[in-house]
C-alpha positions in Angstrom: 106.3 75.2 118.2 107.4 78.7 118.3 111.0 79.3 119.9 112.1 82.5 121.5 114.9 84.4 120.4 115.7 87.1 123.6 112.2 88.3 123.3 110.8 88.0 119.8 110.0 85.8 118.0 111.4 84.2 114.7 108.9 85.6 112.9 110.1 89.3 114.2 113.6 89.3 113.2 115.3 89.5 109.5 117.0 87.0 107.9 119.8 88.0 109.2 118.8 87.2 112.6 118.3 91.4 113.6 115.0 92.0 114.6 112.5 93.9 112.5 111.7 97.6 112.8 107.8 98.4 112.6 107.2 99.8 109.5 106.5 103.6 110.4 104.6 106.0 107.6 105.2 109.6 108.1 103.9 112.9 106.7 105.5 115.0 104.0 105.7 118.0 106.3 108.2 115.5 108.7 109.8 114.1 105.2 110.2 118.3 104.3 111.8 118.9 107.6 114.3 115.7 107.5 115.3 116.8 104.0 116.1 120.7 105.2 117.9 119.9 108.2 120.3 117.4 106.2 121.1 120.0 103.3 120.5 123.2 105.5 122.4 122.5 108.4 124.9 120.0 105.8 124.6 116.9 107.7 125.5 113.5 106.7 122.4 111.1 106.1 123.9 108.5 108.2 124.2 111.0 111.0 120.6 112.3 110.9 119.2 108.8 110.5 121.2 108.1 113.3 120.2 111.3 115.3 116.9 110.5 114.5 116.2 106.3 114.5 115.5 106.6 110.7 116.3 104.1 108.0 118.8 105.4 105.9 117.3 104.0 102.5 114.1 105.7 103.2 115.6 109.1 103.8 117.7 108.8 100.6 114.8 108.4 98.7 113.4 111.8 100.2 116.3 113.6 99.6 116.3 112.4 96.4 112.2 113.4 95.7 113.4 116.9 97.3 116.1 117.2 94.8 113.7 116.1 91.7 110.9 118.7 93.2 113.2 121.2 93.1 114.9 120.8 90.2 111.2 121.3 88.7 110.0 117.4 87.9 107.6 115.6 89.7 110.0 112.8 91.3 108.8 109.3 92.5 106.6 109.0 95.2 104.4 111.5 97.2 105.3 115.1 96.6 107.2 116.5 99.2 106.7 120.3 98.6 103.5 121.9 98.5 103.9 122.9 94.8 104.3 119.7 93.6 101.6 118.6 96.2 99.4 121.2 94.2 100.4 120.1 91.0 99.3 116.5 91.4 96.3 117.5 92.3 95.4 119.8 89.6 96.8 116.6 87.5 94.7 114.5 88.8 91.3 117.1 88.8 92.4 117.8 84.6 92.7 114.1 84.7 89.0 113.7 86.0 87.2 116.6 84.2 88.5 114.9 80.9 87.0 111.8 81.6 84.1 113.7 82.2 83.9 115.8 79.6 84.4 112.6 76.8 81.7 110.9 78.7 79.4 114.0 78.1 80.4 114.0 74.3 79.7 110.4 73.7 76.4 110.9 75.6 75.6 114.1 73.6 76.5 112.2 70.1 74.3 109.0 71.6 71.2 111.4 72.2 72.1 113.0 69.1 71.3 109.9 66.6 68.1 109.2 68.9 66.6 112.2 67.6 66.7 111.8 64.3 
């Protein structure tokens, strides 16, 4: 039998006894924007995640992508900036056309020794 704590249940709070947050997924756009506002307008993290009902570990790791983006590397994660956005896609098209383009080989040596 379940018991109530307030009005969740056990299985909605931590193991700390806080409840649980939904798990929220948000754009890069919104991620962009988050990441500006802290190191444009040179507010704290905690007071933005605040401000804003973030978690602060999540928006650390975006300011941290932001800073590897910019700095010219592709960072962990999902690109926040449209260049890097570009660029993993173009990695993963040259990715795809090789793959291609050894399958055509082997194909092309394959049909090759038929014919002889």
């Amino acid at each position: 039998m379940d018991t109530l704590i307030g009005t969740f249940s056990h299985e909605d709070r931590n193991k700390h006894g806080r409840k649980k947050r939904a798990r929220r997924a948000f754009d890069a756009a919104f991620k962009l924007q988050v990441v500006r506002t802290i190191r444009e307008q040179g507010l704290s993290i905690s007071q933005v995640c605040r401000d804003m009902n973030l978690g602060e570990s999540a928006v650390r790791r975006w300011v941290e992508q932001y800073e590897e983006e910019s700095a010219g590397r592709p960072g962990v994660g999902k690109p926040l900036t449209s260049e890097q956005q570009r660029i993993r896609q173009l990695e993963t098209e040259n990715r795809q056309l090789k793959s291609d383009n050894d399958l055509l080989k082997k194909a092309s040596a394959f049909f090759a020794r038929e014919l002889k």
